[in-house]
N, CA, C and O atoms as a GROMACS GRO file, in nm:
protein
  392
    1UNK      N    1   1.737   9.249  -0.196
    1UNK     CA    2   1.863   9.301  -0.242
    1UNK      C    3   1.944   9.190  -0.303
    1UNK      O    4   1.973   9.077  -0.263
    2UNK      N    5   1.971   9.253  -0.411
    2UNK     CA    6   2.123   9.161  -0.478
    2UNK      C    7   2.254   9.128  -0.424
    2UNK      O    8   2.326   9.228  -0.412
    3UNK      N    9   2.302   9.028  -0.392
    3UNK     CA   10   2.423   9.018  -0.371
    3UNK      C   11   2.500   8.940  -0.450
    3UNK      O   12   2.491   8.818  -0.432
    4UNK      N   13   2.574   8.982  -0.536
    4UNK     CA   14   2.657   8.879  -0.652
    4UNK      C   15   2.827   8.898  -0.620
    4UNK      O   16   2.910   8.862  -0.703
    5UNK      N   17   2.860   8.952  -0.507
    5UNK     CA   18   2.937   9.008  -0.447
    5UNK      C   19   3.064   8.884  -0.524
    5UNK      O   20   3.040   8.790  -0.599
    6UNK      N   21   3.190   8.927  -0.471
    6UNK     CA   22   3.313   8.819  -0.506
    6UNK      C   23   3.314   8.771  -0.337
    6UNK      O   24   3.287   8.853  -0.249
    7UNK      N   25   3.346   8.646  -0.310
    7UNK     CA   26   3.343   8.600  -0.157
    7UNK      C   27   3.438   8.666  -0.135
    7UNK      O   28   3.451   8.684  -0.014
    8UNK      N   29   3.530   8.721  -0.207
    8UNK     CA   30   3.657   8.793  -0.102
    8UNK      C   31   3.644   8.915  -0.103
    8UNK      O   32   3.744   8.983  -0.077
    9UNK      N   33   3.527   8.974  -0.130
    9UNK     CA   34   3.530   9.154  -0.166
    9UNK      C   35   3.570   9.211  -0.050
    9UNK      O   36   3.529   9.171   0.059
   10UNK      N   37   3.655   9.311  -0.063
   10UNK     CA   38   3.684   9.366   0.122
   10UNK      C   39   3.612   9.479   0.135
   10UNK      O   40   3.582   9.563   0.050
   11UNK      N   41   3.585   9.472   0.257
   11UNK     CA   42   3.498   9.550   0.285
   11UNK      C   43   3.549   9.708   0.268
   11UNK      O   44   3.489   9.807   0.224
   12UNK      N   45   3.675   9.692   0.318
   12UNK     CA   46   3.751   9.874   0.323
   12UNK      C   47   3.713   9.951   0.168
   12UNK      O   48   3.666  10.061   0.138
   13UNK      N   49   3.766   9.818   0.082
   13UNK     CA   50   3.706   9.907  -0.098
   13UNK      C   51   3.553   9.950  -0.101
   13UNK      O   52   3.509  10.050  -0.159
   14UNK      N   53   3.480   9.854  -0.026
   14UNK     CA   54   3.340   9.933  -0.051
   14UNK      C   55   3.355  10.083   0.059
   14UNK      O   56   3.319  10.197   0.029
   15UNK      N   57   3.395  10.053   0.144
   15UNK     CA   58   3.366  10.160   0.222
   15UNK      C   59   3.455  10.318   0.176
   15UNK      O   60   3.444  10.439   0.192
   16UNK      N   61   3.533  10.228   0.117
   16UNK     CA   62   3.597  10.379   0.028
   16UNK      C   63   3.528  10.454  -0.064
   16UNK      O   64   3.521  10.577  -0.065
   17UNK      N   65   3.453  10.339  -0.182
   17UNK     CA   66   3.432  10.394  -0.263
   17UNK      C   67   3.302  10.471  -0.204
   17UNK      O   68   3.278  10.585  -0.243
   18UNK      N   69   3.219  10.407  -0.108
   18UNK     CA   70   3.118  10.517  -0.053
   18UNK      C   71   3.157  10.650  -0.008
   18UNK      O   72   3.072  10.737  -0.021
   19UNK      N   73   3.274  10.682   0.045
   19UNK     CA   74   3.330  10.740   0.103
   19UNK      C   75   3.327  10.887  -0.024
   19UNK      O   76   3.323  11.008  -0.002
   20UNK      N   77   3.331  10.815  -0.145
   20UNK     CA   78   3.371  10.924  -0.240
   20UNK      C   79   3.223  10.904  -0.312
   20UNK      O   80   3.221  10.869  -0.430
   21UNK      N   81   3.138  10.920  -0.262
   21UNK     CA   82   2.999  10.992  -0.313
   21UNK      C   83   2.936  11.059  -0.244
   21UNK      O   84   2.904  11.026  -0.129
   22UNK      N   85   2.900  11.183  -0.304
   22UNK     CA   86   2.802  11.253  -0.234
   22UNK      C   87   2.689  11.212  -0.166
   22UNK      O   88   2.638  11.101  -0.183
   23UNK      N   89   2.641  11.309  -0.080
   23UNK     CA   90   2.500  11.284  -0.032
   23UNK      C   91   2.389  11.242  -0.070
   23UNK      O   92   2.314  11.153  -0.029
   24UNK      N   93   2.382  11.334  -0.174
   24UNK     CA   94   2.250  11.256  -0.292
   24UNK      C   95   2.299  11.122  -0.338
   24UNK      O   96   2.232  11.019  -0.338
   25UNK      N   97   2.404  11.133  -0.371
   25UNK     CA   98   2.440  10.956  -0.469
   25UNK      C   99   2.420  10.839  -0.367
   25UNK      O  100   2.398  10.722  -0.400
   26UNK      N  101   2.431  10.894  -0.208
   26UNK     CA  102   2.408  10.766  -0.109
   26UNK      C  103   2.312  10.775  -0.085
   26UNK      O  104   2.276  10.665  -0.045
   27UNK      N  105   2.203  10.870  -0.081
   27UNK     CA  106   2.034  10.874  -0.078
   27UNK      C  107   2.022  10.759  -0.199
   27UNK      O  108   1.991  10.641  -0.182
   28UNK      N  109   2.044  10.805  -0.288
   28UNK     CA  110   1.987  10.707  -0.415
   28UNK      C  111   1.992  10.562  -0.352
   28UNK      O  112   1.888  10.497  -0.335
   29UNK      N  113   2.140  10.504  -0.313
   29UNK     CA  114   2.182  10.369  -0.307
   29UNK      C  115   2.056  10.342  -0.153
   29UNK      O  116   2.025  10.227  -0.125
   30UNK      N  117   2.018  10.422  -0.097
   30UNK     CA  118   1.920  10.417   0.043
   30UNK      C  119   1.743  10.379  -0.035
   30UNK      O  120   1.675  10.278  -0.013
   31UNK      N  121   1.716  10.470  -0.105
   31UNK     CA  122   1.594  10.428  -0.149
   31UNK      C  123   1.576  10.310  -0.263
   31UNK      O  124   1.477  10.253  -0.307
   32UNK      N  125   1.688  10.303  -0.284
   32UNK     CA  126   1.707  10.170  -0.373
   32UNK      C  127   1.665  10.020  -0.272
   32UNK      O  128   1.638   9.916  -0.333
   33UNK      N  129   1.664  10.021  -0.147
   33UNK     CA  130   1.631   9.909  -0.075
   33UNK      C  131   1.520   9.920  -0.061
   33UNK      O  132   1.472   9.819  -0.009
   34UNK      N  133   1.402  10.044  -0.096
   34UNK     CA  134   1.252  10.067  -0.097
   34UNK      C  135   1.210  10.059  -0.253
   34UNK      O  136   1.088  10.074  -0.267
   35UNK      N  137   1.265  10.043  -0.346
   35UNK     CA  138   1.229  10.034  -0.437
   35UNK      C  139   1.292   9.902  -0.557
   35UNK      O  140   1.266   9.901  -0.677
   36UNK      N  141   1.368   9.812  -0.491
   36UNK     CA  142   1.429   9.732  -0.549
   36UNK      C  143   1.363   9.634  -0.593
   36UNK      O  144   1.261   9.619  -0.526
   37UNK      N  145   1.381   9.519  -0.721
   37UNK     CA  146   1.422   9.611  -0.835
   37UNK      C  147   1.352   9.759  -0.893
   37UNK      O  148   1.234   9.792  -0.878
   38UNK      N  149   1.450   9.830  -0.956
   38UNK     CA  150   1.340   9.933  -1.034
   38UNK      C  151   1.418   9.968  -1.112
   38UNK      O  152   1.536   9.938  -1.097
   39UNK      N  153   1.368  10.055  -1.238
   39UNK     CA  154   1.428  10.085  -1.315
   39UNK      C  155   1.491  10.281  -1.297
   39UNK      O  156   1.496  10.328  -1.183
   40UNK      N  157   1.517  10.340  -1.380
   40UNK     CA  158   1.592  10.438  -1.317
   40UNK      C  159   1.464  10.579  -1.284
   40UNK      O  160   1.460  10.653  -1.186
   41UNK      N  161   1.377  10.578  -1.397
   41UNK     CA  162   1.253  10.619  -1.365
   41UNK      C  163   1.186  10.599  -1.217
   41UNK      O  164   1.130  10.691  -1.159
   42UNK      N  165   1.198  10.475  -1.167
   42UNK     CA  166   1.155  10.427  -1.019
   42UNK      C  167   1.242  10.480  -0.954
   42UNK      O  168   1.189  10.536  -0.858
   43UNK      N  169   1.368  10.495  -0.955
   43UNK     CA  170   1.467  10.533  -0.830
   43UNK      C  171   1.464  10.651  -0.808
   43UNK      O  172   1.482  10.701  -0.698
   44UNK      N  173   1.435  10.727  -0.938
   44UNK     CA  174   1.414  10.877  -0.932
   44UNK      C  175   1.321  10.907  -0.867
   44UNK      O  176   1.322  10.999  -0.785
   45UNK      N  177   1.191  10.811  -0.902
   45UNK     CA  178   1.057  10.905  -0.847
   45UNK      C  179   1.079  10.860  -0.668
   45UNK      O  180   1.009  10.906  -0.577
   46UNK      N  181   1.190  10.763  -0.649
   46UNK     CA  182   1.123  10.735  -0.487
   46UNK      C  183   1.304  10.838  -0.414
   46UNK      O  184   1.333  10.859  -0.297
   47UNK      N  185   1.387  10.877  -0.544
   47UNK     CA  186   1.512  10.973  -0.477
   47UNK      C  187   1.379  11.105  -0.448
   47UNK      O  188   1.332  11.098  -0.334
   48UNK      N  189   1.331  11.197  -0.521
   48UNK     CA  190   1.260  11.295  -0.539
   48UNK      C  191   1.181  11.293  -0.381
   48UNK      O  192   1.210  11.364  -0.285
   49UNK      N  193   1.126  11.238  -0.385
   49UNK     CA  194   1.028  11.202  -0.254
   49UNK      C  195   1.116  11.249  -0.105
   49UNK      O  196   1.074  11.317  -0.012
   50UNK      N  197   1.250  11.185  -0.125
   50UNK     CA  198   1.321  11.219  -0.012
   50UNK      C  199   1.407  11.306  -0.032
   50UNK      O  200   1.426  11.374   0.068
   51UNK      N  201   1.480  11.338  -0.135
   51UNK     CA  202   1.541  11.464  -0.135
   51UNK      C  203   1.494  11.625  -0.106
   51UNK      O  204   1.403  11.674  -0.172
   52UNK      N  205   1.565  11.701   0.002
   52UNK     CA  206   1.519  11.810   0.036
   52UNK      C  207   1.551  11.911  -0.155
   52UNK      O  208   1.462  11.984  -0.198
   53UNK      N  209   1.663  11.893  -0.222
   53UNK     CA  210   1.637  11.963  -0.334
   53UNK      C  211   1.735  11.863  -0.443
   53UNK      O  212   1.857  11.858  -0.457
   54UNK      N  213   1.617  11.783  -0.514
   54UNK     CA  214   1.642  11.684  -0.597
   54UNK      C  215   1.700  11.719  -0.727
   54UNK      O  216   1.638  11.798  -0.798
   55UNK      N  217   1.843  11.656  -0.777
   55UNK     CA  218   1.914  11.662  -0.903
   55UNK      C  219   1.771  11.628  -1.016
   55UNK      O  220   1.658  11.590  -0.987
   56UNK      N  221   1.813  11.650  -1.105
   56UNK     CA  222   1.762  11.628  -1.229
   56UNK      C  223   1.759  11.478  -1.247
   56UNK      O  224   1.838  11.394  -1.204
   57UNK      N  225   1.631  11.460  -1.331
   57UNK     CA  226   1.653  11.299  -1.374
   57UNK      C  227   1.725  11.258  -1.435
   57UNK      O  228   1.761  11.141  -1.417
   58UNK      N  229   1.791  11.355  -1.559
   58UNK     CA  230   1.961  11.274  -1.642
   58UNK      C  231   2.048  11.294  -1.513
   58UNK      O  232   2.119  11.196  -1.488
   59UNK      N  233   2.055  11.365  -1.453
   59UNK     CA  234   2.208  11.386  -1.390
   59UNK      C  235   2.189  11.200  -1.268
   59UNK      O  236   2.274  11.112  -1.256
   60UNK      N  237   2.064  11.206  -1.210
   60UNK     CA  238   2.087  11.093  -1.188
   60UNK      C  239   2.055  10.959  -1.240
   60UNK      O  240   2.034  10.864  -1.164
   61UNK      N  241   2.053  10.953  -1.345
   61UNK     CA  242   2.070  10.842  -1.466
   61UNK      C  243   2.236  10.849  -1.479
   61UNK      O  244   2.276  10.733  -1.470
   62UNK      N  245   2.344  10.939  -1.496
   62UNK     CA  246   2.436  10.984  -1.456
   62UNK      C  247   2.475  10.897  -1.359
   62UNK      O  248   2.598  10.896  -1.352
   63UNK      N  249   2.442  10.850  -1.308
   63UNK     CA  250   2.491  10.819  -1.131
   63UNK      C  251   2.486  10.707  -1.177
   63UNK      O  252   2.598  10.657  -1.166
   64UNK      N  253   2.396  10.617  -1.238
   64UNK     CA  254   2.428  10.464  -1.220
   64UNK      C  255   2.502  10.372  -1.259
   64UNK      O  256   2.528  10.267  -1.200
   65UNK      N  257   2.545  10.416  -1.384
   65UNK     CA  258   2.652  10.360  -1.415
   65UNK      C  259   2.790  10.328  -1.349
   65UNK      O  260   2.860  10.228  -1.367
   66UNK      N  261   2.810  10.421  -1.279
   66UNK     CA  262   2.934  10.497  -1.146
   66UNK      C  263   2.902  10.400  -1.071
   66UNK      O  264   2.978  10.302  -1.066
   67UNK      N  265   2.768  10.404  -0.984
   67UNK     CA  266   2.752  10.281  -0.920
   67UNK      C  267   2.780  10.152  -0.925
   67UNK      O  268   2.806  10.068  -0.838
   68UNK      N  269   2.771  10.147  -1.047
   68UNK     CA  270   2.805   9.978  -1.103
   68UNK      C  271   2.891   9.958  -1.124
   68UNK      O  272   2.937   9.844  -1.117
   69UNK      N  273   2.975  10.089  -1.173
   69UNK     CA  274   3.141  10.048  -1.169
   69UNK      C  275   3.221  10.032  -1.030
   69UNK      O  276   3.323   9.969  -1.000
   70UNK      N  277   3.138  10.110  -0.962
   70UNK     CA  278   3.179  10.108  -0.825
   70UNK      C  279   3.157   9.942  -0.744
   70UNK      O  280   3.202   9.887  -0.643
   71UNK      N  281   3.068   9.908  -0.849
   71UNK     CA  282   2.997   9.771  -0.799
   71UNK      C  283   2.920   9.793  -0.634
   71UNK      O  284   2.933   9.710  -0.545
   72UNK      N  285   2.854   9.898  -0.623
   72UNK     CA  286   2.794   9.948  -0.526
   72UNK      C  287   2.608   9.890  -0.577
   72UNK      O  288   2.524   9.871  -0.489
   73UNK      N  289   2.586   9.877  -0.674
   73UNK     CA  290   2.425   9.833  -0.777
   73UNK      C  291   2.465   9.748  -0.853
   73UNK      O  292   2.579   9.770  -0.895
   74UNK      N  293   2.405   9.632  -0.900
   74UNK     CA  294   2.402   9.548  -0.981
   74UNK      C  295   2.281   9.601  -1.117
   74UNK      O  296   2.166   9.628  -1.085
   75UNK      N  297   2.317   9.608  -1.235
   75UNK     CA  298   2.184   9.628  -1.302
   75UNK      C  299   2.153   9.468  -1.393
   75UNK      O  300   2.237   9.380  -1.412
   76UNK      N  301   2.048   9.466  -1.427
   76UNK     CA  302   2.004   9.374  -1.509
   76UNK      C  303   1.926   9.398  -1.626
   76UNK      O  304   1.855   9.497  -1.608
   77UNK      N  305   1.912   9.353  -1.727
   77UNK     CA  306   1.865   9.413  -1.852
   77UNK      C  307   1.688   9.316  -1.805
   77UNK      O  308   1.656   9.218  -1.737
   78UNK      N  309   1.626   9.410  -1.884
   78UNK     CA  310   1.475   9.372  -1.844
   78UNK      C  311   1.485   9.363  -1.984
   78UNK      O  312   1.580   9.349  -2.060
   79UNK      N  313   1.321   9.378  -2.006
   79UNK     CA  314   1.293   9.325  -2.185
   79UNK      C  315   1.295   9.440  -2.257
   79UNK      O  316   1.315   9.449  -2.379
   80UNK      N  317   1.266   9.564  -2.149
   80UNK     CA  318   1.261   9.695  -2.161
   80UNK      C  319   1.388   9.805  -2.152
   80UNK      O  320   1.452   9.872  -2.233
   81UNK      N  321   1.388   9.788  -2.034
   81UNK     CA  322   1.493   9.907  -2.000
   81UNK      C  323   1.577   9.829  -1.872
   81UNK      O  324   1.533   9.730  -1.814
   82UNK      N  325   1.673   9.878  -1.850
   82UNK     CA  326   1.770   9.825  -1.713
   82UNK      C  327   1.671   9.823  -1.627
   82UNK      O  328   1.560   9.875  -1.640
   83UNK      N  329   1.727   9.741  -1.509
   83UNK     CA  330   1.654   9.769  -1.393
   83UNK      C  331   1.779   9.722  -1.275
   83UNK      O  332   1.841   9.618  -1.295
   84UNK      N  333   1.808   9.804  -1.158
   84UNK     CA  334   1.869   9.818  -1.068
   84UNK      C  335   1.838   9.791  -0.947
   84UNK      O  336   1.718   9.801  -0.920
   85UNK      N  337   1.935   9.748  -0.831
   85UNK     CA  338   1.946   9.685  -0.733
   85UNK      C  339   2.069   9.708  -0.677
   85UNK      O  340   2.185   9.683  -0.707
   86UNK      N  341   1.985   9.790  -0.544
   86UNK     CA  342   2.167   9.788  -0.491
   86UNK      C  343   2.228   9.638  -0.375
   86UNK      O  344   2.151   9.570  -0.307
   87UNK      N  345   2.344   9.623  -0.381
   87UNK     CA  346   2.426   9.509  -0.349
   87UNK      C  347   2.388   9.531  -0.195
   87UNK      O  348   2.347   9.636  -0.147
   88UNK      N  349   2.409   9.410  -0.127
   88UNK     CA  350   2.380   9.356   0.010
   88UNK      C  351   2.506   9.406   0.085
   88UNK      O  352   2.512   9.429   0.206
   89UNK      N  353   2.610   9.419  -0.008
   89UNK     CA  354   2.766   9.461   0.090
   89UNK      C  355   2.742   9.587   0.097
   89UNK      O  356   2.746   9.631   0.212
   90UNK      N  357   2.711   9.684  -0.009
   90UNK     CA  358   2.710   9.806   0.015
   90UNK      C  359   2.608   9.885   0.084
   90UNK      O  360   2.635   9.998   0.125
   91UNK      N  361   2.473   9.826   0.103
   91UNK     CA  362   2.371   9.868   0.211
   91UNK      C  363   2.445   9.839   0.285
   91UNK      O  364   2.524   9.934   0.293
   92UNK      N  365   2.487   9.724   0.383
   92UNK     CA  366   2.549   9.693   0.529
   92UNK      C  367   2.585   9.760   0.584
   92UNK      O  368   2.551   9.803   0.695
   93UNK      N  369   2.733   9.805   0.458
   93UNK     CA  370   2.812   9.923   0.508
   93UNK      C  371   2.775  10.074   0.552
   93UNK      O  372   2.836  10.157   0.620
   94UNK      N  373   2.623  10.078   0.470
   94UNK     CA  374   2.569  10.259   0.478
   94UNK      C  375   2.500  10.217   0.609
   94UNK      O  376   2.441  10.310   0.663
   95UNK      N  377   2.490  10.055   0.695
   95UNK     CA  378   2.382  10.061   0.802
   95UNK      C  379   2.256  10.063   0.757
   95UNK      O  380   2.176  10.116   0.835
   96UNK      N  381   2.196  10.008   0.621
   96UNK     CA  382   2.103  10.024   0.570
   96UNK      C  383   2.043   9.812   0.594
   96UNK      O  384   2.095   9.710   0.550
   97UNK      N  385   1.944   9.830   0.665
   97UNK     CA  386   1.904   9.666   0.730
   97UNK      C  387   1.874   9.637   0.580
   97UNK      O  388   1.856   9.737   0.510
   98UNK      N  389   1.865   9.504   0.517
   98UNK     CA  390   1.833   9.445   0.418
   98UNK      C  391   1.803   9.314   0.442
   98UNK      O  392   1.769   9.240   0.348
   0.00000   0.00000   0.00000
């Protein structure tokens, strides 16, 4: 997992902004610690796997950007396509070991 965190990030903002995502959007940020890095194709195929009834692949391509604004995922440009990683503060907070 990525952590590029600010040393002073508080914790209450992450826990808010989790606070305001759905179920599926915190599944995603969960299998993101089984599939990290990956690109959004990867997060999908390992969200699908665990979702009892899985969004669409745009709608969660949809989602990552949000994430990153949320600063909940870090993305990085590959040679190809993005590739994503969710942050070490925001697993902690879901109780997700990293």
């Amino acid at each position: 997992m990525s952590d590029d965190s600010k040393p002073d990030a508080d914790q209450a903002v992450v826990c808010s902004r989790l606070s305001d995502l759905s179920r599926d959007q915190r599944l995603v940020l969960e299998v993101m610690v089984d599939v990290h890095p990956a690109t959004s194709g990867g997060v999908y195929e390992a969200y699908c796997e665990r979702a009892n009834n899985p969004v669409h692949d745009r709608t969660l391509r949809g989602w990552l950007p949000k994430l990153e604004r949320y600063e909940l995922i870090v993305k990085s440009e590959s040679e190809y396509e993005p590739v994503y990683e969710g942050r070490e503060i925001a697993l902690k907070e879901l109780g997700i070991m990293v």
